[in-house]
C-alpha positions as CSV (number, residue, x, y, z in Angstrom):
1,X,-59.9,-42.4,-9.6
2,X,-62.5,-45.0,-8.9
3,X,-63.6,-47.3,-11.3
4,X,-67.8,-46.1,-10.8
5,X,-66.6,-42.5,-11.7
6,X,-65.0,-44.1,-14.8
7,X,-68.2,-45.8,-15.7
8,X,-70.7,-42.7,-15.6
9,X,-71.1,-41.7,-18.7
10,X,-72.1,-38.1,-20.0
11,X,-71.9,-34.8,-19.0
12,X,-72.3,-36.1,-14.6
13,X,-69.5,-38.3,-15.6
14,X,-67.6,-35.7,-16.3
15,X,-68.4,-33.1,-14.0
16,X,-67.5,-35.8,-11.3
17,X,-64.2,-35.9,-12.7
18,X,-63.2,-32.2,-13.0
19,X,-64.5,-32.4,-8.8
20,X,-61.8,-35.1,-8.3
21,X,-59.3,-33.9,-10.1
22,X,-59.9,-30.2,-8.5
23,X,-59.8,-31.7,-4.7
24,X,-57.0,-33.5,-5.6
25,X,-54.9,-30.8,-6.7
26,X,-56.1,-28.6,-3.8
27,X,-55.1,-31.0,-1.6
28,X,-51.6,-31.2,-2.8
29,X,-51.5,-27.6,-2.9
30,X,-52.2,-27.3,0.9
31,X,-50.1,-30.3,1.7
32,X,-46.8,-28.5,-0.1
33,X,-47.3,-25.0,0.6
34,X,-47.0,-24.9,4.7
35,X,-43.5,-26.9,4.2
36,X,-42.5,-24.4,1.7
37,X,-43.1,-21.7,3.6
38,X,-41.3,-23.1,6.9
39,X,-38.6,-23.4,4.6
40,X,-38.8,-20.2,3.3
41,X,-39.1,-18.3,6.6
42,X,-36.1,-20.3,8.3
43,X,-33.2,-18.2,7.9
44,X,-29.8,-19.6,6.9
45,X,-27.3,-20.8,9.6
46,X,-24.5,-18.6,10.3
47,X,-21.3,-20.5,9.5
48,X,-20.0,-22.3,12.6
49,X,-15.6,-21.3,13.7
50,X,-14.8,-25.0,12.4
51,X,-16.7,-24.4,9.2
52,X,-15.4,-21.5,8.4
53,X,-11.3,-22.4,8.8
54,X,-12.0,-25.7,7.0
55,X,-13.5,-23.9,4.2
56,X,-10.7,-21.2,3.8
57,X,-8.1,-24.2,4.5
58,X,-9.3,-25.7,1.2
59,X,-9.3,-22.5,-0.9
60,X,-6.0,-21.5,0.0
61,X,-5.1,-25.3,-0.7
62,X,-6.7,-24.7,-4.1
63,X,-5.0,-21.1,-4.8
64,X,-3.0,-19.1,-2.1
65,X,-4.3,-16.2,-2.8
66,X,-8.6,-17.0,-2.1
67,X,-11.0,-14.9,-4.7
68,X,-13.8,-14.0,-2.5
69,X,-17.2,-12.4,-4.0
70,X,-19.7,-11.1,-2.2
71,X,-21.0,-13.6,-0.1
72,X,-18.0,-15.4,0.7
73,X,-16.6,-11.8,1.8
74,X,-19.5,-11.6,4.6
75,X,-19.5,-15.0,5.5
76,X,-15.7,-15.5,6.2
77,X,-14.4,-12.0,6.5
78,X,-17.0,-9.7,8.0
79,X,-19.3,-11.9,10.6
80,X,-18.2,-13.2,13.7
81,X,-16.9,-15.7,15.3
82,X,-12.8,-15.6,13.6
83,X,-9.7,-16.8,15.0
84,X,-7.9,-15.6,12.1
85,X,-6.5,-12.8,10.6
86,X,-6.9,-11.7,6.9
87,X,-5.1,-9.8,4.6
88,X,-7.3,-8.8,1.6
89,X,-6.5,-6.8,-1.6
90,X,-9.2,-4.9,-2.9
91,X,-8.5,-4.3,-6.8
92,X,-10.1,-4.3,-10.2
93,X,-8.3,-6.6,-12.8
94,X,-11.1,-7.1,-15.2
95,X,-9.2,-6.0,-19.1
96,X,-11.7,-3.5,-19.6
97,X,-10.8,-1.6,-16.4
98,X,-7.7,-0.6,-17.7
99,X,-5.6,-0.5,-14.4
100,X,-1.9,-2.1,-14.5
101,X,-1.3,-0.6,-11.4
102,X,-3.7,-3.1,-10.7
103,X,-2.3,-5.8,-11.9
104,X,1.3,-4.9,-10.7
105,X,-0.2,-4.7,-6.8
106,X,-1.5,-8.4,-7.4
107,X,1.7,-9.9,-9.7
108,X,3.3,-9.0,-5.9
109,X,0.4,-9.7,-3.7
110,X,0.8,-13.3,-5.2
111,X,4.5,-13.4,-4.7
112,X,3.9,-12.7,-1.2
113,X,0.6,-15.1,-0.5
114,X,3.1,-18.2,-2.6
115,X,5.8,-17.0,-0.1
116,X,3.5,-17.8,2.8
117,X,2.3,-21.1,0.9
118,X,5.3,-22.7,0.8
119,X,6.8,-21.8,4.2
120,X,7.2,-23.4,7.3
121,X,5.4,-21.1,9.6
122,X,2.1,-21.4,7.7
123,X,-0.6,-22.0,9.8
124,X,-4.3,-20.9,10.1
125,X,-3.6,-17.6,11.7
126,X,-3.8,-15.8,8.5
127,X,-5.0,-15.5,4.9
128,X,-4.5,-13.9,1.7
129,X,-7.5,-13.0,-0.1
130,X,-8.3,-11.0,-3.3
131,X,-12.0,-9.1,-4.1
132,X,-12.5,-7.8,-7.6
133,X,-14.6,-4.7,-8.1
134,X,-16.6,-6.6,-10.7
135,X,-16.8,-9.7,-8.4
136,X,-17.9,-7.8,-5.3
137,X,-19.4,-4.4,-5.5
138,X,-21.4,-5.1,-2.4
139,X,-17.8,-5.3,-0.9
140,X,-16.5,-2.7,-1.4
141,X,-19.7,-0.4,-0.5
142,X,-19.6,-2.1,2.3
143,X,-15.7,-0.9,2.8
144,X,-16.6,2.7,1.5
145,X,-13.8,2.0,-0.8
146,X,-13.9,3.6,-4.2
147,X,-9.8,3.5,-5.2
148,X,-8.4,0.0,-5.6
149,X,-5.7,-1.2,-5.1
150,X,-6.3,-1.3,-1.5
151,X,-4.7,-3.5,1.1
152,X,-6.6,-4.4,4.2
153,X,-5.5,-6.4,7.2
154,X,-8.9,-8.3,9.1
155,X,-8.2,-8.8,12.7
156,X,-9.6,-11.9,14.5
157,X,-12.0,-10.0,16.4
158,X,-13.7,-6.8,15.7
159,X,-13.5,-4.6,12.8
160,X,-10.6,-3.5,10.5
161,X,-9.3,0.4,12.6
162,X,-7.5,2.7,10.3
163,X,-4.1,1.6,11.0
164,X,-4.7,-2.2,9.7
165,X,-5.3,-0.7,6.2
166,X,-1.9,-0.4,4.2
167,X,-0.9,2.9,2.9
168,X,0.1,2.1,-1.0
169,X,0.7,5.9,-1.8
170,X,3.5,6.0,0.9
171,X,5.3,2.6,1.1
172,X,4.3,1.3,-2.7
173,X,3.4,-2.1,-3.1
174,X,6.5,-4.2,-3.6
175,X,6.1,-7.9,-1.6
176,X,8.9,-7.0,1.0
177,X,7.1,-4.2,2.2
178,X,3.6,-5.8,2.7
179,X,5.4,-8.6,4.6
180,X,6.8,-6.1,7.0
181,X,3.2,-4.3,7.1
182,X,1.5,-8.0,7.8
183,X,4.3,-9.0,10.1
184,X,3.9,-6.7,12.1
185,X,0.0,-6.5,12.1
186,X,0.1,-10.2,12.7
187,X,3.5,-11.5,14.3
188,X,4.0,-14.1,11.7
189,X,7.5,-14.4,10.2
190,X,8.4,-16.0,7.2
191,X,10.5,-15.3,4.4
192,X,9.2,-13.3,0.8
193,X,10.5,-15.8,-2.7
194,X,10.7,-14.3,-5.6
195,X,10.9,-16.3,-9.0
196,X,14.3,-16.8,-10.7
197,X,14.8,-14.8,-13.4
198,X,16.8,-16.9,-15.8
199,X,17.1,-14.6,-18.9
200,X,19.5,-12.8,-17.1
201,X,21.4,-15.7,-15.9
202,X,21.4,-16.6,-19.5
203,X,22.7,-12.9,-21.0
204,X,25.6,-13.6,-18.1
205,X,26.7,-16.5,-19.9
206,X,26.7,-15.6,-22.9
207,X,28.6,-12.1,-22.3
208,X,31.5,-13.6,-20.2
209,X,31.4,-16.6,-23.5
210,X,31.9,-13.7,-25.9
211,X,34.4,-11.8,-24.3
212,X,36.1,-14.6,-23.1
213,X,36.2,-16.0,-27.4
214,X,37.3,-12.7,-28.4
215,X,40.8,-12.7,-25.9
216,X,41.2,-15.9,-27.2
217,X,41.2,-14.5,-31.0
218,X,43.0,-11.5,-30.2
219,X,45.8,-13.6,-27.9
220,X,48.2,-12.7,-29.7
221,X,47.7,-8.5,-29.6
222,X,46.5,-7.9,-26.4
223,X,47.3,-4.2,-26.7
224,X,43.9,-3.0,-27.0
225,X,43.2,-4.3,-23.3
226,X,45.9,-1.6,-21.8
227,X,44.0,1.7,-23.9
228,X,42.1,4.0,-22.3
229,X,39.6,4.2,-24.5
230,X,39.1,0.5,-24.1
231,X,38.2,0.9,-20.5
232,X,36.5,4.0,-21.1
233,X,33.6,2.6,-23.2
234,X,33.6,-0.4,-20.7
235,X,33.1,2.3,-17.4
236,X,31.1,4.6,-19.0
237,X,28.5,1.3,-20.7
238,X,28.7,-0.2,-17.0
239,X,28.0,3.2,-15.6
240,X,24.4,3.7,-18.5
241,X,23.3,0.4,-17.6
242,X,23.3,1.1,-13.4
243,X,21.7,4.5,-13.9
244,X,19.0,3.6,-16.5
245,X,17.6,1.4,-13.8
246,X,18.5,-2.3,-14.8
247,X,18.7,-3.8,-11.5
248,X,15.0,-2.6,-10.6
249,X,13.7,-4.7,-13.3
250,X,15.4,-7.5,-12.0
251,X,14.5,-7.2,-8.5
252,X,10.6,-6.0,-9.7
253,X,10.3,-7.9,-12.5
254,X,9.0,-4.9,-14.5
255,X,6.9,-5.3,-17.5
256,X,8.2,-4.2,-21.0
257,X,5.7,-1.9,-21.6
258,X,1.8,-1.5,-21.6
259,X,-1.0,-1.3,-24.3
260,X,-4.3,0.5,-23.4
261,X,-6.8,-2.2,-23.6
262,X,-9.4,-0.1,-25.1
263,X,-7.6,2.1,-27.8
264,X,-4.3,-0.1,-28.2
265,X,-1.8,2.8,-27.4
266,X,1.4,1.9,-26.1
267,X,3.2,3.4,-23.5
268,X,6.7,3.2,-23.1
269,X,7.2,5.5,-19.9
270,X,5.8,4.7,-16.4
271,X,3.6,7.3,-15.8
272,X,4.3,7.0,-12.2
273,X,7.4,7.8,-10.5
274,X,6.8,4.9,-8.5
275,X,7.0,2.4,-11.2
276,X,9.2,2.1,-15.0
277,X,9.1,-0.2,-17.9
278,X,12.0,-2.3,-19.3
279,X,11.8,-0.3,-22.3
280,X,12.0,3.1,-20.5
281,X,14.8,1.6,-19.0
282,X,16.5,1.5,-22.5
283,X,15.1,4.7,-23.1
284,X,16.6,6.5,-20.6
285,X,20.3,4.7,-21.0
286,X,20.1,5.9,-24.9
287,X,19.6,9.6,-23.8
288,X,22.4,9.4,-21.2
289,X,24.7,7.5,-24.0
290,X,23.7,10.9,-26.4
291,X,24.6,13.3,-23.5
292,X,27.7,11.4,-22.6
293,X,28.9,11.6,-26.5
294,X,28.2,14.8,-26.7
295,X,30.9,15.8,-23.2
296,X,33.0,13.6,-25.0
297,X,32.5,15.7,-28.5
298,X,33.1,18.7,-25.9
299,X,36.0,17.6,-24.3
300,X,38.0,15.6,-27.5
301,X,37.2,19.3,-30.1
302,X,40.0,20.8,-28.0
303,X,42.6,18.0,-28.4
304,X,42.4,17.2,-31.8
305,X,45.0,19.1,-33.1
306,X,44.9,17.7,-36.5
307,X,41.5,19.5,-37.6
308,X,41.1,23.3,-38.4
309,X,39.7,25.8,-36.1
310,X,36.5,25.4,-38.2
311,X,36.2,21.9,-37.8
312,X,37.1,22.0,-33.9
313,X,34.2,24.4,-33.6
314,X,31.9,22.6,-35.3
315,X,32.7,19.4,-33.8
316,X,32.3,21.3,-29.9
317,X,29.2,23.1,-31.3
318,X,27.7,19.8,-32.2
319,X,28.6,18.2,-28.6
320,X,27.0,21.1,-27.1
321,X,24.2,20.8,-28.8
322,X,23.5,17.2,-28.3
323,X,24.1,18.1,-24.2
324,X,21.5,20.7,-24.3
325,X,18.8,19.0,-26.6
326,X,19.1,15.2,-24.6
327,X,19.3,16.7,-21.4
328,X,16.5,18.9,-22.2
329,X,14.3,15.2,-22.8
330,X,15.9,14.1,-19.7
331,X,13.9,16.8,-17.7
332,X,11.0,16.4,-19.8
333,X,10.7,12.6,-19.1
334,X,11.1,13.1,-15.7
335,X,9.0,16.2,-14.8
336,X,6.1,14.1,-16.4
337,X,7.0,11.4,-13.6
338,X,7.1,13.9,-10.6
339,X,4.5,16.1,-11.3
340,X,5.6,18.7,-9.6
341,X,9.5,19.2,-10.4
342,X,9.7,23.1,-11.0
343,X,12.9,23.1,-12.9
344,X,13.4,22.9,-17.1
345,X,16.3,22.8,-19.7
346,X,14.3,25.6,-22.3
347,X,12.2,22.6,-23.7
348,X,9.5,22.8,-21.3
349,X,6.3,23.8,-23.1
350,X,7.2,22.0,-26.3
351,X,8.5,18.8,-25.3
352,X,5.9,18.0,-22.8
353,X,3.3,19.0,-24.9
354,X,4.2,16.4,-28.1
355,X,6.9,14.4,-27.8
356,X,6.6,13.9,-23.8
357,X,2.7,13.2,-24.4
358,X,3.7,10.2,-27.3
359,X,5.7,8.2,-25.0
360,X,4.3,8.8,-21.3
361,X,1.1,7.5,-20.9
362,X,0.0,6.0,-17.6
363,X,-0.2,2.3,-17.4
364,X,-3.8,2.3,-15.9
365,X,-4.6,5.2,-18.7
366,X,-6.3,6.9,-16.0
367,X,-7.2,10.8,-16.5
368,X,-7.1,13.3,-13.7
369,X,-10.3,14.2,-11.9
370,X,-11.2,17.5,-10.1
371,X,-11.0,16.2,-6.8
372,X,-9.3,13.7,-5.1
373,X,-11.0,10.6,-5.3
374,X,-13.7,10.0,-7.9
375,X,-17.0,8.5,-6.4
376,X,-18.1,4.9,-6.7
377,X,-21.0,3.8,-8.6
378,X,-21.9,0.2,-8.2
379,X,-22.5,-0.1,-12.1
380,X,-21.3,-3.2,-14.6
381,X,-20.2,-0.1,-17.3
382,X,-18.1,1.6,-14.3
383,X,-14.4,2.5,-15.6
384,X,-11.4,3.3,-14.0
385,X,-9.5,6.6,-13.1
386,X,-6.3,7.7,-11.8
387,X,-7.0,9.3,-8.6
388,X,-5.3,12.9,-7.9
389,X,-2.7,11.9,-6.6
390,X,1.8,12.7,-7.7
391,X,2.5,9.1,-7.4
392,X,-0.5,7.6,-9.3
393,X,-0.7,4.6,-7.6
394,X,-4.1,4.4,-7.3
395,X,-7.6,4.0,-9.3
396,X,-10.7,5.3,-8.6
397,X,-13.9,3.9,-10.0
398,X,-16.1,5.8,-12.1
C-alpha cells in the first residue's frame, strides 16, 4: 500500500484502504481463475503404448499378479493402443464376502502368474492381473459380470469375444488347466511350479524311521512279517488312504477346513464336488475303515468256530449293521456333493437333513437363489451367493 494512504487518517483513510484491498483481491481473482479453468477444461492425456508397458513392467516387477482398480482397469486393460495380452481374474476376496472358492481360484491364479515370473519365456506379451469386487465395481459393470471368480483373457487389439473368457464350471480352476486355456489363447509356453510340500516329505521319513526301528527290535521273530493278517491291515490301510483322496491334497494343496467368517461355523465337507478338505479327507477314510470292519465282522463270524451259534450271529449281525449304517453316510456325504445323485442306502431323509447339514457347509457359505445368477448391485454392504449351479464353483453378488 502506499505510504499517503497510510497517512490519511479517519474514516477516508480507511475507506481508501478497503478500495485497495478490494481491487487487489479482484485482481488476483481474475488473474487465477482463467488458468484454472484452462486447466480444468484440458482433458487428461490418454496413456501413450510405451507408458503403458513400462508401467505394467513395474507392477508385475512389484507383484506377479498386478491388483488393478478402476482406473488402472480402463487405462491399461480396456483403451487402446495394446501390444499385450492380459489375463485377469475377476473375484471378491474381501473376509466379509465369504467366498473360499474365491480364495482357492486366486491361491492357483498366483501359482500360475509366479510360474510365469520366474520363467524363461517371460516377456511383455502377457499379464496376470487380479480386480476385486470391492476395488472395482465400475469394472465389473463395465464386464456385466455379477459371479466371480471369473477368468478373462484381453487380447492386444479389440475386445475380449466369448471364447477368451475361461469356463470355471467346466474345466475348474486348478493352475495346469488355466495354462493350457492361456497357452493356447496366447501361444506362450512355459512350465506351471508348484511349492514343495515338505510335511509330507517329513511324514515319509519318519514312517520308513519307525518301521525300519521296529524290524530292528523284532529281528529276532520275524514271524509276524509272513501273517496274513499283517499284510492285510497294511493293503487294506494303503488302499483307505488312496480312496479317501490323499494325493489330491497333495497335488492341490487343500485347505484343512473352513470357518464362516461371519457366524464362525466350521465346515468340514467341500460342499462342492469340485473341491474337498484335508479333514473330509479323514472323514471319509474313517467311514470306509468302519465299512471295511464290518465285511471283515461278516466274513470272520463264519470261521470262528470257537464261539456259539449266538455269539457268531451276533458278531455277523453287528458287521452288517456297521455295512448298512456307514455306507448309508457314505451316500449321504456324497449326494450332498452331487446334487443330483438319485440313489440312497434308507438314510436319505434323516441323514441329510441333521447330521449331513452339521458337517457339509459350502466353503463360500453361499445359499441358493431362485434363478441362476443373482444380480449385481454396485453397493459397499453387497454379500456373496452361491450361484445355481451342481458344482458351486461360482459366487454371485448380492
Amino acid at each position: 500500500m502506499p505510504p499517503d494512504f497510510a497517512k490519511v487518517g479517519g474514516a477516508k483513510g480507511y475507506l481508501i484502504r478497503m478500495r485497495v484491498y478490494v481491487a487487489t483481491i479482484l485482481s488476483t481473482v481474475l488473474i487465477l481463475l482463467p488458468s484454472c479453468s484452462i486447466s480444468q477444461s484440458e482433458p487428461q492425456a490418454p496413456m501413450s503404448l510405451s507408458q503403458k508397458v513400462s508401467t505394467l513392467n513395474d507392477l508385475s516387477l512389484r507383484r506377479p499378479v498386478i491388483r488393478l482398480d478402476g482406473e488402472k482397469f480402463k487405462n491399461l486393460v480396456r483403451s487402446a493402443p495394446r501390444n499385450y495380452s492380459m489375463f485377469i481374474m475377476f473375484t471378491a476376496l474381501k473376509p466379509q464376502r465369504g467366498c473360499s472358492v474365491c480364495k482357492q481360484a486366486s491361491d492357483e491364479f498366483q501359482i500360475l502368474a509366479n510360474s510365469y515370473m520366474y520363467s524363461p519365456g517371460r516377456s511383455s506379451a502377457l499379464y496376470f492381473a487380479m480386480v476385486d469386487f470391492d476395488d472395482a465395481q465400475d469394472a465389473f459393470q463395465s464386464m456385466k459380470l455379477n459371479t466371480a471368480p471369473v477368468f478373462i483373457r484381453f487380447p492386444p487389439k479389440g475386445k475380449p469375444k466369448k471364447a477368451d473368457t475361461f469356463e470355471v464350471q467346466r474345466h475348474g480352476f486348478d493352475a495346469e488347466v488355466l495354462y493350457r486355456f492361456i497357452s493356447e489363447k496366447t501361444g506362450v509356453q512355459f512350465r506351471v511350479m508348484r511349492p514343495p510340500n515338505y510335511f509330507m516329505n517329513i511324514v515319509l521319513l519318519m514312517t520308513v524311521a519307525l518301521l525300519a526301528g521296529l524290524i530292528y527290535l523284532k529281528r529276532d521273530s520275524l514271524d509276524f512279517l509272513f501273517q496274513k493278517s499283517t499284510w492285510g491291515v497294511i493293503v487294506i490301510s494303503f488302499i483307505l488312504v488312496m480312496m479317501s483322496g490323499q494325493m489330491w491334497n497333495q497335488i492341490r494343496g487343500a485347505s484343512f477346513a473352513h470357518r464362516d467368517p461371519r457366524t464362525g461355523a466350521m465346515s468340514y465337507i467341500h460342499g462342492s464336488s469340485q473341491g474337498q478338505f484335508v479333514m473330509e479327507t479323514y472323514i471319509v477314510m474313517g467311514l470306509h475303515g468302519a465299512i471295511s470292519i464290518g465285511v471283515i465282522l461278516m466274513n470272520e463270524a463264519n470261521t470262528m468256530k470257537d464261539l456259539s451259534d449266538q455269539q457268531r450271529k451276533g458278531m455277523a449281525g453287528i458287521g452288517f449293521a456297521m455295512l448298512v449304517f456307514f455306507f448309508s453316510v457314505i451316500l449321504a456325504i456324497f449326494r450332498s456333493k452331487y446334487q443330483g445323485y438319485p440313489y440312497s442306502l434308507g438314510m436319505r431323509s434323516h441323514y441329510s437333513t441333521s447330521a449331513t447339514t452339521a458337517l457339509v457347509q459350502h466353503p463360500s457359505n453361499c445359499h441358493n437363489s431362485s434363478s441362476t445368477d443373482t444380480k449385481l448391485h454396485h453397493h459397499p454392504s453387497t454379500t456373496i451367493a452361491c450361484s445355481n449351479h451342481n458344482s458351486n464353483l461360482f459366487c454371485s453378488m448380492l
